[in-house]
C-alpha positions as CSV (number, residue, x, y, z in Angstrom):
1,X,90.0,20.2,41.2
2,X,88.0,23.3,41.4
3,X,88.5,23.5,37.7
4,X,86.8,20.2,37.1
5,X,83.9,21.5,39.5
6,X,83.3,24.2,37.7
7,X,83.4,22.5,34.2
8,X,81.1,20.3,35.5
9,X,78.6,22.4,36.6
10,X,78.3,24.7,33.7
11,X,78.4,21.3,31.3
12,X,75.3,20.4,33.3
13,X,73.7,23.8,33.0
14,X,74.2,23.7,29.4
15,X,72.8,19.9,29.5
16,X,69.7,21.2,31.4
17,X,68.8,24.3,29.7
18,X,65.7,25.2,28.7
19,X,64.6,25.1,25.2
20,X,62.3,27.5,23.1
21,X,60.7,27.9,19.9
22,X,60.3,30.9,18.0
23,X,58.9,31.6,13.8
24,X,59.1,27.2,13.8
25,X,62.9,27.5,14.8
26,X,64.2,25.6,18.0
27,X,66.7,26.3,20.6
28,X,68.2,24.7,23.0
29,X,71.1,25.4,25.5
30,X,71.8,28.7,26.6
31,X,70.5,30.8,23.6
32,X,67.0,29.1,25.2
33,X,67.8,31.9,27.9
34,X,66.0,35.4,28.2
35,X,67.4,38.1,27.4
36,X,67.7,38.9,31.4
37,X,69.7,36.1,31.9
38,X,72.4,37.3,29.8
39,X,72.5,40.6,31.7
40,X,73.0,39.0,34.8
41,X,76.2,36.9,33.9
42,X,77.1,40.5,32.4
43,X,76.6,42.2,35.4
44,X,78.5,39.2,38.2
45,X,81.3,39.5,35.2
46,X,81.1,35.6,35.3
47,X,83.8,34.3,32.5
48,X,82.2,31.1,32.4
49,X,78.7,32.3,31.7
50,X,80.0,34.7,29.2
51,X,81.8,32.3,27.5
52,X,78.9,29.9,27.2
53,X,77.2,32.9,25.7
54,X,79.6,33.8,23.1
55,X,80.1,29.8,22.4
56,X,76.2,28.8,21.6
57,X,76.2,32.5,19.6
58,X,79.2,31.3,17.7
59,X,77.9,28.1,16.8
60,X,74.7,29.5,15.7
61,X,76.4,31.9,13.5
62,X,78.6,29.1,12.1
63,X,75.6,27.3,11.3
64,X,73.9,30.2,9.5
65,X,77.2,30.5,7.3
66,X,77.0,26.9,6.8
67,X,73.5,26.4,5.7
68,X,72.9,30.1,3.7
69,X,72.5,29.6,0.5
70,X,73.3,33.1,-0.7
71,X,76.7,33.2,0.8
72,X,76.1,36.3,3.0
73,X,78.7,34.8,5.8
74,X,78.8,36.6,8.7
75,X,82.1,36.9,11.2
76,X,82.1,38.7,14.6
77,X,84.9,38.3,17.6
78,X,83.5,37.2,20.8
79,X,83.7,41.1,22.6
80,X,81.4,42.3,19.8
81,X,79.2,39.6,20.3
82,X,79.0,40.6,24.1
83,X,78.9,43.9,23.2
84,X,76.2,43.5,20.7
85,X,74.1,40.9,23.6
86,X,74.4,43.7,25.9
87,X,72.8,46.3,24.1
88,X,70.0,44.1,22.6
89,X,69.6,42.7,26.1
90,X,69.3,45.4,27.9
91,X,66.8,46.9,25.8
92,X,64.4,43.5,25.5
93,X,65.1,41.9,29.2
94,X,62.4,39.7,28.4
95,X,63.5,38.6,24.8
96,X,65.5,35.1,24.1
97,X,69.3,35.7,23.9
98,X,68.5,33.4,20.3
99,X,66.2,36.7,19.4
100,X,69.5,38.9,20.1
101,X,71.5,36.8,17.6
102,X,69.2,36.4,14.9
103,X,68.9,40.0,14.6
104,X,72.8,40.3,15.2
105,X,72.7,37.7,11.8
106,X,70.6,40.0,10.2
107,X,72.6,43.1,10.7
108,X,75.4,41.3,9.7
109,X,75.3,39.3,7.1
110,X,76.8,40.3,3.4
């Protein structure tokens, strides 16, 4: 039961979120989020919120691969992708978590 709570209440958080433009791009859900918001989950060491994190970061990676026309794919495992939202996070508080994975896109892709 407490599972189902909990589902549901991070489903409607990801419902809910906020959505933000940046360079003509949208996003929605939780890469919406600043940068300050991602430190907090960090710091509680929420699972859920992390996982919400890495899930919208690995969908927008998926969907650069998908849609890049040179081919430059890009594959990183969920701790690097915490790893990398930490450091980018904690150094631009105020930046949107989509910021931190554009850049994480740029570093990254081949």
């Amino acid at each position: 039961m407490a599972r189902r709570v909990a589902a549901g209440i991070l489903l409607a958080g990801l419902v809910c979120a906020p959505t933000a433009q940046a360079d003509g791009a949208t996003a929605s859900g939780v890469g919406a989020r600043r940068c300050s918001a991602f430190g907090a989950a960090l710091e509680r060491d929420s699972a859920a919120a992390l996982d919400a994190y890495v899930s919208w970061s690995q969908g927008f990676i998926a969907g650069f691969n998908w849609s890049n026309v040179r081919q430059r794919n890009v594959s990183i495992d969920a701790a690097a992708i915490i790893n990398w939202l930490g450091q980018y996070c904690a150094a631009r508080p105020t930046a949107r978590v989509f910021d931190a994975v554009q850049e994480l896109i740029r570093r990254n892709a081949r």
